[in-house]
KELUMMI-333865 format. One record per atom (N, C-alpha, C): residue number from 1; chain; atom name; x, y, z. Coordinates in pm, whole numbers. Atoms other than C-alpha are relative to their C-alpha. Layout:
BEGIN
NUM; A; CA; X; Y; Z
...
***
This chain:
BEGIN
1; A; N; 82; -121; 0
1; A; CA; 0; 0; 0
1; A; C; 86; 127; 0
2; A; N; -107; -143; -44
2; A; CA; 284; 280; 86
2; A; C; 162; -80; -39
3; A; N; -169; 38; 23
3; A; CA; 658; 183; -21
3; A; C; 84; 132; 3
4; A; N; -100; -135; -29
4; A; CA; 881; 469; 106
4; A; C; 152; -75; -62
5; A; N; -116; 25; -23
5; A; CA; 1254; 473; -20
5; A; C; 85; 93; -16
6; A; N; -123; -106; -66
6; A; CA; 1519; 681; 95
6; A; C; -27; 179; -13
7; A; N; 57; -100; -9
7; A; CA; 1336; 950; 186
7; A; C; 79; 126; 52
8; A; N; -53; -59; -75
8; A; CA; 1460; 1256; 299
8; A; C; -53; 158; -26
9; A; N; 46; -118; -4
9; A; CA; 1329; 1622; 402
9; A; C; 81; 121; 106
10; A; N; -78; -87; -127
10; A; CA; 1500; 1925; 523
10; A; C; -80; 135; -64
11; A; N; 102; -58; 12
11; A; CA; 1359; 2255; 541
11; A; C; 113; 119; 27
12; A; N; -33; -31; -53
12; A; CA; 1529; 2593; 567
12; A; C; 9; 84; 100
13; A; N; 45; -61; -129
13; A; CA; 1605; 2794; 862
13; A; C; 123; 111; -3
14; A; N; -59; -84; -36
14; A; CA; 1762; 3149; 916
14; A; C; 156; -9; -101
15; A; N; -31; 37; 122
15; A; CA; 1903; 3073; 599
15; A; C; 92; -176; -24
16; A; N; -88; 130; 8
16; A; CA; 2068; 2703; 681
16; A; C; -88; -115; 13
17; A; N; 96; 134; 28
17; A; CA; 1922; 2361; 594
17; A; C; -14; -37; 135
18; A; N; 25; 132; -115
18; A; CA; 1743; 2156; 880
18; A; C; -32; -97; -72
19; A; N; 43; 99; 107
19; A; CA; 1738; 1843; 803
19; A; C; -133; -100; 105
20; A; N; 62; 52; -60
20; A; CA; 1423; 1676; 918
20; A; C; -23; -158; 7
21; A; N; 26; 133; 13
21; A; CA; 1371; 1321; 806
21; A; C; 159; -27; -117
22; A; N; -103; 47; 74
22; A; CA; 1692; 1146; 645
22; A; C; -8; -160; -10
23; A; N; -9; 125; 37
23; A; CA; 1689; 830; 463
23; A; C; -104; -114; 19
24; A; N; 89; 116; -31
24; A; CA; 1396; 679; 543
24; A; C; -56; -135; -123
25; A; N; 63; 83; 31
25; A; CA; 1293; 343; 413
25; A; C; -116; -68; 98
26; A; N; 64; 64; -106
26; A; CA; 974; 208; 511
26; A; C; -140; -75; -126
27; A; N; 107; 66; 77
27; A; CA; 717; -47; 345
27; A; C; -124; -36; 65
28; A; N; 124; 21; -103
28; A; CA; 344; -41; 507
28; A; C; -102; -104; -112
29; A; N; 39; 81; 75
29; A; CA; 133; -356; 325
29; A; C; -143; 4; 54
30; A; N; 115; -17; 8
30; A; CA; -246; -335; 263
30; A; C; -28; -38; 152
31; A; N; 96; 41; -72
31; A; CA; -485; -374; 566
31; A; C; 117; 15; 153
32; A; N; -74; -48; -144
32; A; CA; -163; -295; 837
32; A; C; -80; 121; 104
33; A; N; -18; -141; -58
33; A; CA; -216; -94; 1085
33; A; C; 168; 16; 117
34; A; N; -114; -77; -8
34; A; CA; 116; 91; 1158
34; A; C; -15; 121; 101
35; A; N; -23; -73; -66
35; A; CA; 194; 320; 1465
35; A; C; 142; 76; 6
36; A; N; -166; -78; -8
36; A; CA; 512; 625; 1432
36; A; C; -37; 54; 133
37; A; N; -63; -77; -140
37; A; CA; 634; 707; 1804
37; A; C; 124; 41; 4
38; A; N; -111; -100; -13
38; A; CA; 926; 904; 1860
38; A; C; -14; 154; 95
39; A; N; 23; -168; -53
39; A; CA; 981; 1228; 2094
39; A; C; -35; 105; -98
40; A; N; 28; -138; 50
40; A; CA; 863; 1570; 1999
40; A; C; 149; 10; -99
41; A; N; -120; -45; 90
41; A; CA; 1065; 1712; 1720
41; A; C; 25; -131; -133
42; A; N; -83; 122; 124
42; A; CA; 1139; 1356; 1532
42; A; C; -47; -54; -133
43; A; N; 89; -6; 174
43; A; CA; 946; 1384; 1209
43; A; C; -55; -53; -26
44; A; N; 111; 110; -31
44; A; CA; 665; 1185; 1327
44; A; C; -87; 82; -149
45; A; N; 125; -128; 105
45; A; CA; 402; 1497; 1161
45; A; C; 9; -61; -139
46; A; N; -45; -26; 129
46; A; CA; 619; 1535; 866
46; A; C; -14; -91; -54
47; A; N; 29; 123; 92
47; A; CA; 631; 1193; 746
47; A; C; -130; -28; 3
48; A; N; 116; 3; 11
48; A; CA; 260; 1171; 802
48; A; C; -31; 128; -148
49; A; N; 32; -98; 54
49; A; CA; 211; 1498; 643
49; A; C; 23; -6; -181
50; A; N; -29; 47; 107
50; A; CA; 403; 1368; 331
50; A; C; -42; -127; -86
51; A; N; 68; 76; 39
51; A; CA; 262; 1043; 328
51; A; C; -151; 48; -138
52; A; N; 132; -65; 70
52; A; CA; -44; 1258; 245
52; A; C; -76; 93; -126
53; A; N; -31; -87; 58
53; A; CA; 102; 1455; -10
53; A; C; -16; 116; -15
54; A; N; 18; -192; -52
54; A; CA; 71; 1794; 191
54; A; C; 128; 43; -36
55; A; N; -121; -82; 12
55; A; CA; 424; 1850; 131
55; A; C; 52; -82; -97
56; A; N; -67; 108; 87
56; A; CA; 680; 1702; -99
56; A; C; 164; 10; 64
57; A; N; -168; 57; -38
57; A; CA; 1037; 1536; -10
57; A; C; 131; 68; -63
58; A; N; -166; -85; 42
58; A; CA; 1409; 1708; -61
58; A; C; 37; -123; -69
59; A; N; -61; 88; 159
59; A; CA; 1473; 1382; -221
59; A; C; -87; -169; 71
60; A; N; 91; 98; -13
60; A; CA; 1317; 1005; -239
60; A; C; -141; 3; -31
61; A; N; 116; 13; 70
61; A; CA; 1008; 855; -327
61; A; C; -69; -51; 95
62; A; N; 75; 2; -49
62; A; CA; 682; 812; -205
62; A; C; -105; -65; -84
63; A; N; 61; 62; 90
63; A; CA; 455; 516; -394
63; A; C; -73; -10; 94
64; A; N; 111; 53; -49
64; A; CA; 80; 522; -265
64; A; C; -119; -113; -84
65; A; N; 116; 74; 110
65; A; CA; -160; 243; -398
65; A; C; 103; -42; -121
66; A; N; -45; -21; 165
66; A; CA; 104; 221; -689
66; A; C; 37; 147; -92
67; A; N; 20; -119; 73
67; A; CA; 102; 568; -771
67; A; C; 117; 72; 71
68; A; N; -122; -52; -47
68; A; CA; 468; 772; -737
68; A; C; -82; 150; 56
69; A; N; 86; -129; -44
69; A; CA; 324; 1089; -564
69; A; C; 99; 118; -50
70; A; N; -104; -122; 18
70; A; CA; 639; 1313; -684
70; A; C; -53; -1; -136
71; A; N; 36; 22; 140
71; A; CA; 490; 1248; -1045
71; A; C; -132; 60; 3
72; A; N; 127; -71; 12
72; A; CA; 137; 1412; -957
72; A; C; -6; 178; 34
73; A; N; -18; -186; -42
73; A; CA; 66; 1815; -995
73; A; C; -87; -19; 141
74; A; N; 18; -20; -103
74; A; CA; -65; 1978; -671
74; A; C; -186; -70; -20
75; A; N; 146; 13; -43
75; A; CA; -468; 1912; -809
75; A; C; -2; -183; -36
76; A; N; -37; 193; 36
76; A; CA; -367; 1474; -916
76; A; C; 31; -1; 199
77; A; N; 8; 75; -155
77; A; CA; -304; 1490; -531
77; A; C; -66; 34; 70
78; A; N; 119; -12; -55
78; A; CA; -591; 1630; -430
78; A; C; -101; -102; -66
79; A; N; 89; 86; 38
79; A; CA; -775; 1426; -582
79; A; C; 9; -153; 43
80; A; N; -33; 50; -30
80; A; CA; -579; 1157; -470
80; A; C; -38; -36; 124
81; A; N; 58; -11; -122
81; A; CA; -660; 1225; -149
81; A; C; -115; -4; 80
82; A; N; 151; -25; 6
82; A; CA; -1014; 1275; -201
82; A; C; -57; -151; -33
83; A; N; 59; 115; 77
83; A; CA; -1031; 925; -378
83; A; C; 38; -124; 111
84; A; N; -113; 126; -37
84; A; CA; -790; 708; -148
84; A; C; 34; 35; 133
85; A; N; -63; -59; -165
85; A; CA; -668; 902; 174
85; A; C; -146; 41; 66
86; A; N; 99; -37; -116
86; A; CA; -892; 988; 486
86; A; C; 155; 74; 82
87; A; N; -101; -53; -43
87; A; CA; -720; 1203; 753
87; A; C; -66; 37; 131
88; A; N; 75; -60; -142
88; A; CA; -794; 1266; 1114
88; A; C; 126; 66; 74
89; A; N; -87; -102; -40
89; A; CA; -580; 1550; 1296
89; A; C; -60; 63; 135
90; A; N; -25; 23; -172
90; A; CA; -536; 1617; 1684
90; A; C; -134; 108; 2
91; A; N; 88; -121; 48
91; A; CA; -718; 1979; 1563
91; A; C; -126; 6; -44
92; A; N; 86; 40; 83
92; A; CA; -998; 1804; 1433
92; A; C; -76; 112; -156
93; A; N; -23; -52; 150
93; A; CA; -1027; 2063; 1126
93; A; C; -179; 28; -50
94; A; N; 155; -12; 17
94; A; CA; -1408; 2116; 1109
94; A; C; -42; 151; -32
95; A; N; 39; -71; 85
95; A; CA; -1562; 2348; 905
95; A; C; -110; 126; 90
96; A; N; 77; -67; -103
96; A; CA; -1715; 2588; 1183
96; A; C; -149; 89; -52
97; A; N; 136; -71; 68
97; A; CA; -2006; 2744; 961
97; A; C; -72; -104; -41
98; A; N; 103; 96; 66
98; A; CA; -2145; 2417; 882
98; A; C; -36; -83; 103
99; A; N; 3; 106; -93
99; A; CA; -2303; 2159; 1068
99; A; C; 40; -162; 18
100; A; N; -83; 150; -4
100; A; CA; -2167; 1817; 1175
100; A; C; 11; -86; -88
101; A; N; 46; 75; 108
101; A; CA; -2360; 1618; 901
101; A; C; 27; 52; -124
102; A; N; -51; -42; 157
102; A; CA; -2258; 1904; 614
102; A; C; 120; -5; 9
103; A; N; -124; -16; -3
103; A; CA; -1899; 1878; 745
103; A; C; 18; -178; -10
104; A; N; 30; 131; 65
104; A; CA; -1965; 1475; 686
104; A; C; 10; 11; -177
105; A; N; 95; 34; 112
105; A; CA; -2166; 1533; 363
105; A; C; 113; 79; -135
106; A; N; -80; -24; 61
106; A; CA; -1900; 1763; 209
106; A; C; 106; -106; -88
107; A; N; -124; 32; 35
107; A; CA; -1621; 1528; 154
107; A; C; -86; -120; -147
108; A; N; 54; 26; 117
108; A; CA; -1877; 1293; -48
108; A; C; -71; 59; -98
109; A; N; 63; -102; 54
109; A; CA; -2045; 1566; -202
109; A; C; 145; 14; -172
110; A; N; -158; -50; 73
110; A; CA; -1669; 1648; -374
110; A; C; 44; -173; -71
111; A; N; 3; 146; 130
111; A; CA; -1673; 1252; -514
111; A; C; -63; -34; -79
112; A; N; 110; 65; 10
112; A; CA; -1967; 1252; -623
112; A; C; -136; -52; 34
113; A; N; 86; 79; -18
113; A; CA; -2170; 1063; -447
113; A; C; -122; 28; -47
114; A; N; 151; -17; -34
114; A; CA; -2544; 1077; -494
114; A; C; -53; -19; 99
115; A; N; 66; 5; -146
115; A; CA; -2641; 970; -182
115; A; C; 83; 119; 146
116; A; N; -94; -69; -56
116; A; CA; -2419; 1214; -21
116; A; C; -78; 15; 149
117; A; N; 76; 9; -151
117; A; CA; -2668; 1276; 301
117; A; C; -16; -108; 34
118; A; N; 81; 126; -96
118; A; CA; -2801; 956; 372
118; A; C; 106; -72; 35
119; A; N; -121; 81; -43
119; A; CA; -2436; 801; 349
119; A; C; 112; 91; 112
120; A; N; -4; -59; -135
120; A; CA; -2335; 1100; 589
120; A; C; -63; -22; 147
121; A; N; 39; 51; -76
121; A; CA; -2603; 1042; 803
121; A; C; 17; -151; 74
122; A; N; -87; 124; -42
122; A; CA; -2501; 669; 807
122; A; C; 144; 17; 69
123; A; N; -112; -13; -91
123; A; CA; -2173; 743; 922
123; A; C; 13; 104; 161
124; A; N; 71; -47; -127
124; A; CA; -2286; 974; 1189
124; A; C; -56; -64; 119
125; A; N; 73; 106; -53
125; A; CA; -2478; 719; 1306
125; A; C; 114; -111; 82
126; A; N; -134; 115; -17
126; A; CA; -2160; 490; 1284
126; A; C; 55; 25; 134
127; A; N; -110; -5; -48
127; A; CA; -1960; 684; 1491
127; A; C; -121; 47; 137
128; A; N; 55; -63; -104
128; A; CA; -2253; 769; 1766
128; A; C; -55; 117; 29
129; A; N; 89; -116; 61
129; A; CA; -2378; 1089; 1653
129; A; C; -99; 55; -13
130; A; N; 153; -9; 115
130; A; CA; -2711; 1074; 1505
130; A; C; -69; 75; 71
131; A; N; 49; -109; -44
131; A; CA; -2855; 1302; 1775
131; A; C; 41; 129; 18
132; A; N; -88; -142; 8
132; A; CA; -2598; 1594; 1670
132; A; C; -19; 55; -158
133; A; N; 26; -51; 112
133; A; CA; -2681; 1627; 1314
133; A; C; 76; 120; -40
134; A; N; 50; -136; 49
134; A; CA; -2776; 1961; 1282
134; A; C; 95; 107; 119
135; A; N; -48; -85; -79
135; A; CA; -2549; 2111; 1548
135; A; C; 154; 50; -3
136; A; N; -113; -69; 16
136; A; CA; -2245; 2332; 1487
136; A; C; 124; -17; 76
137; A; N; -105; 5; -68
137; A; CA; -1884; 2229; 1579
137; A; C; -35; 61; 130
138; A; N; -38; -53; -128
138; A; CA; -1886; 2480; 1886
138; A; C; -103; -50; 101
139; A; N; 101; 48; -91
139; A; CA; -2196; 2323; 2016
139; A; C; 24; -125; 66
140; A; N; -32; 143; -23
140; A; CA; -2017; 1988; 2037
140; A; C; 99; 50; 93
141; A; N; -144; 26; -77
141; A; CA; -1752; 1865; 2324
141; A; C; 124; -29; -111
142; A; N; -67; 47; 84
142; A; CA; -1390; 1790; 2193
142; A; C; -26; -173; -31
143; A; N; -6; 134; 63
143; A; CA; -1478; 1425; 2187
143; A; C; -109; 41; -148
144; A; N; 76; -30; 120
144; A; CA; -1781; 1515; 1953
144; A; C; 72; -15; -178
145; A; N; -70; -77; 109
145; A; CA; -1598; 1729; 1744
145; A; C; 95; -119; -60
146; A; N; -121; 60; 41
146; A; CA; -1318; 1448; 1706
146; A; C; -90; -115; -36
147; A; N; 54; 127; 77
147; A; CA; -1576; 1149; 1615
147; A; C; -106; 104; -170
148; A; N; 29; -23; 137
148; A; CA; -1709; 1353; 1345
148; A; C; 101; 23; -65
149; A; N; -191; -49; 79
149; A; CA; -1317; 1450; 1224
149; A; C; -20; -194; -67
150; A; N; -35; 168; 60
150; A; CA; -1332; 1017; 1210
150; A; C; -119; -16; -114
151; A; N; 120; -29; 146
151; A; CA; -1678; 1050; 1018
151; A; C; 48; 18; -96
152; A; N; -28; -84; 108
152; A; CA; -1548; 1251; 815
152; A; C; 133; -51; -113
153; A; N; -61; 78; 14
153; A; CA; -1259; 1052; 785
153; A; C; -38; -121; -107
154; A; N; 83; 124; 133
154; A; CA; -1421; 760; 609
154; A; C; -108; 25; -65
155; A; N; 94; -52; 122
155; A; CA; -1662; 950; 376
155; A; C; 99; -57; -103
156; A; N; -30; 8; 187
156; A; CA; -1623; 757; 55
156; A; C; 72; -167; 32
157; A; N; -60; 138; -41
157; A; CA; -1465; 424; 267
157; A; C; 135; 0; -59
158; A; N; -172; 12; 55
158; A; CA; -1049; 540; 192
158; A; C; 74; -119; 26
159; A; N; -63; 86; -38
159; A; CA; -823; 302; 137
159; A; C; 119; -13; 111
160; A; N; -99; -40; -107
160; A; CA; -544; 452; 369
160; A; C; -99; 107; 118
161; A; N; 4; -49; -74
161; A; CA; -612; 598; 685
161; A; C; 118; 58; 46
162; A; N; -85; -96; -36
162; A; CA; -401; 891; 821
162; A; C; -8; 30; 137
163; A; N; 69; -134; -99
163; A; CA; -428; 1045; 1192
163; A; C; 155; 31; 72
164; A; N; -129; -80; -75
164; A; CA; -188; 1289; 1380
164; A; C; -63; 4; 139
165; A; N; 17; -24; -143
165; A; CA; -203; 1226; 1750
165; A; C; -164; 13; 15
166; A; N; 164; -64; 29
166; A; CA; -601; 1214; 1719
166; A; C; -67; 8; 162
167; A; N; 69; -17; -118
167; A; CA; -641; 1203; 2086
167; A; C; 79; 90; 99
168; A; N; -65; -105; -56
168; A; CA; -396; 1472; 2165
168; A; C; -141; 122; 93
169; A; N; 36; -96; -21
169; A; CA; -655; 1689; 2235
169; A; C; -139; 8; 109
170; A; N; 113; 23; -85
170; A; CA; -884; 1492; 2477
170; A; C; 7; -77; 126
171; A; N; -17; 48; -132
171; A; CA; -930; 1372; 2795
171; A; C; -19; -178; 10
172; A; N; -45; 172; -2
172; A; CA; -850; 994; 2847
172; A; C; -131; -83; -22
173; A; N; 110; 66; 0
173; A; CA; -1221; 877; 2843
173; A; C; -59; 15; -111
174; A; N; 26; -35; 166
174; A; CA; -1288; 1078; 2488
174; A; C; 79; -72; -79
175; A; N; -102; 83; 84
175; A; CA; -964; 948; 2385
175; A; C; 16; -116; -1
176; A; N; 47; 93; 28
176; A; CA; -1016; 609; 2476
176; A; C; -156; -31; -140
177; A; N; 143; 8; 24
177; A; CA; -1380; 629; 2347
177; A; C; 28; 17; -230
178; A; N; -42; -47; 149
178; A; CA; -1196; 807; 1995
178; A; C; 64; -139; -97
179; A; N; -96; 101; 3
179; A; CA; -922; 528; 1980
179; A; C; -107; -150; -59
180; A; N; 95; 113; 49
180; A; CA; -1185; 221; 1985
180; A; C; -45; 31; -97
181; A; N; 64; 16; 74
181; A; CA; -1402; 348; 1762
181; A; C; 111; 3; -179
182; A; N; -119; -1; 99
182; A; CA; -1071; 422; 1508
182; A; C; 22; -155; -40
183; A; N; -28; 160; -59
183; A; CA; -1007; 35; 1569
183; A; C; -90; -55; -71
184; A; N; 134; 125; 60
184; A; CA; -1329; -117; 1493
184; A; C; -24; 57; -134
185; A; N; -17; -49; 118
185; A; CA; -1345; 135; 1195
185; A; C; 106; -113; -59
186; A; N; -102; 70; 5
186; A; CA; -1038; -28; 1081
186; A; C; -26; -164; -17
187; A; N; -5; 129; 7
187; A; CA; -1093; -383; 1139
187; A; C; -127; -31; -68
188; A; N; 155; -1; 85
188; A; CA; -1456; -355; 974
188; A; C; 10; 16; -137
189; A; N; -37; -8; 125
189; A; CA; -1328; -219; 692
189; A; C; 101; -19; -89
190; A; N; -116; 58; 72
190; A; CA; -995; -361; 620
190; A; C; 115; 114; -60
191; A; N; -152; -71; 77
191; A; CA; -778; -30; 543
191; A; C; 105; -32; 68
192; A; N; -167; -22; -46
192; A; CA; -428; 65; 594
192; A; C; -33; 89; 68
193; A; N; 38; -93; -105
193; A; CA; -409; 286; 908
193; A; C; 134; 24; 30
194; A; N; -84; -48; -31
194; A; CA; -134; 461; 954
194; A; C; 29; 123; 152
195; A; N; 37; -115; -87
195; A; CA; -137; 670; 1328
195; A; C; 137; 31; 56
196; A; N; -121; -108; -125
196; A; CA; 112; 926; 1503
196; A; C; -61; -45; 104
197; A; N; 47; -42; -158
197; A; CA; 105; 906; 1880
197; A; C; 105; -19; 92
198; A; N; -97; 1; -168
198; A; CA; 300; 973; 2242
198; A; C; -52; -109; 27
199; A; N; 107; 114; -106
199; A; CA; 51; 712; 2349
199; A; C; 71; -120; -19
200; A; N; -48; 110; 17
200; A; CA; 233; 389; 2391
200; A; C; -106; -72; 0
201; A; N; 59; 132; 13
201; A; CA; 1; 203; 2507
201; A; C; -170; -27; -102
202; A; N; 47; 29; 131
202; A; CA; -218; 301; 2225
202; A; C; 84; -93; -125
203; A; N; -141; 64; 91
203; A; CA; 118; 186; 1984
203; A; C; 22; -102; 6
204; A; N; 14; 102; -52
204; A; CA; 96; -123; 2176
204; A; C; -111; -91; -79
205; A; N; 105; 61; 104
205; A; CA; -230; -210; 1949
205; A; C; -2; -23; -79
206; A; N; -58; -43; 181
206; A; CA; -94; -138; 1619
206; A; C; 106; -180; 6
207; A; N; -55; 140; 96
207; A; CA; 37; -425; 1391
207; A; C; 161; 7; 53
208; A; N; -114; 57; 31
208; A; CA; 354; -327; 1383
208; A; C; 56; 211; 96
209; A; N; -26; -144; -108
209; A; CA; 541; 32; 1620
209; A; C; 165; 14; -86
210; A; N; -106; -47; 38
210; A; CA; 822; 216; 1407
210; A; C; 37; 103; 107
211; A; N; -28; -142; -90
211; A; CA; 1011; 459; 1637
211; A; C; 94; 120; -84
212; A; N; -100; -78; 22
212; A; CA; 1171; 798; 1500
212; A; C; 90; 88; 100
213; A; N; -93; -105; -144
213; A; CA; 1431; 994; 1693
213; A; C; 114; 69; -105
214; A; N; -122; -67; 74
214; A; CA; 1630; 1259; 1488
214; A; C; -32; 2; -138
215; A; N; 95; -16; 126
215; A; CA; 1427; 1225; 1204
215; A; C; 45; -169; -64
216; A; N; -27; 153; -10
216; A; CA; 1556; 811; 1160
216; A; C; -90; -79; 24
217; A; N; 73; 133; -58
217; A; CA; 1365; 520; 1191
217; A; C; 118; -50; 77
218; A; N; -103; 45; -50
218; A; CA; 1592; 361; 1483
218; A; C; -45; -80; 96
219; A; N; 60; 100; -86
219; A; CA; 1370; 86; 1629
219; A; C; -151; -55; -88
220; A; N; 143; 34; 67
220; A; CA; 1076; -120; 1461
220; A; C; -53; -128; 57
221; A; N; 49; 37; -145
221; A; CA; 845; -336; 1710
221; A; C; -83; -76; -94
222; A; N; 157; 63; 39
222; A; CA; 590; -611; 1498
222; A; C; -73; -119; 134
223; A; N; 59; 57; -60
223; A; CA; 341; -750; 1729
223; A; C; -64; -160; -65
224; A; N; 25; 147; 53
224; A; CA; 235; -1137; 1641
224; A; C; -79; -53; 26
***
């Protein structure tokens, strides 16, 4: 599903290269789910972020599905993304003028769909919802807010899953509550799940626990 090889990103600073991620190889195979831990700083984000083709690499390649991502203009990876990626982020990213179910209904709206509500509403439903509809991000708690980010997430059923720290931003009973339902998503539907997190003993769940430190892969953990 993902074949990284010899990746590498630096960025600059006060006019001198940082180098953030160097040399990475890494191969993630359909239906994994994959956990990056590493301290603050170690290019957990970034390699997410690139996975996703928000940014592009100082050098190396990045094959999603089959598809070289350095070979697509900026709107081939939106679309890409739209067709194949899902993405859940600590920030949950919600559309504050719309309500829960149009911040759902959007992402299939932009594929296509025809059923675009009722397969919103279904996922709403999915994730525990269905009595928030109609009610505006700020009206929701952060757990809320963060099971519609997962909603929203699997509009269209992606083949990769993405998330950055998705329970950074909640209290251990949301973030449990976030975590499971990520999980059973996941095992229901057979993607690739790729998650950031501090959380070990979330990392502990995952298929398989890469660690970065220094922008390196320098430890890789498969569970059996």
């Amino acid at each position: 599903m993902i074949d990284i090889q010899n990746l590498s990103m630096s960025l600059s600073s006060a006019g001198r290269p940082v180098t953030i991620l160097k040399e990475i190889y890494l191969h993630v195979p359909q239906k994994e789910l994959l956990a990056i831990v590493g301290p603050s700083g170690s290019g957990k984000s970034t390699l997410l972020g690139l996975m996703a083709g928000l940014d592009r690499p100082t050098a190396g390649s990045i094959v999603i599905d089959g598809i070289d991502l350095s070979t697509l203009s900026e709107d081939a990876l939106a679309t890409l993304r739209r067709e194949k990626i899902g993405m859940v982020f600590q920030s949950f990213h919600l559309i504050p003028t719309m309500t829960a179910l149009e911040n759902v209904q959007i992402p299939l709206e932009l594929q296509g769909k025809t059923n675009a509500a009722q397969e919103a509403k279904r996922l709403m439903t999915a994730v525990g919802l269905e009595a928030r509809f109609d009610h505006y991000p700020v009206q929701l708690s952060g757990g809320e807010q963060q099971r519609v980010a997962v909603a929203r997430a699997y509009a269209g059923s992606p083949a990769l899953l993405l998330a950055d720290e998705p329970t950074g931003n909640l209290d251990s009973k949301n973030g449990t509550r976030v975590i499971d339902l990520l999980l059973d998503l996941h095992r229901d539907l057979g993607n690739t799940f790729v998650l950031v997190t501090h959380d070990m003993a979330l990392a502990e769940r995952a298929d398989r626990i890469i660690t970065l430190r220094d922008g390196e892969i320098v430890e890789e953990h498969t569970h059996t």
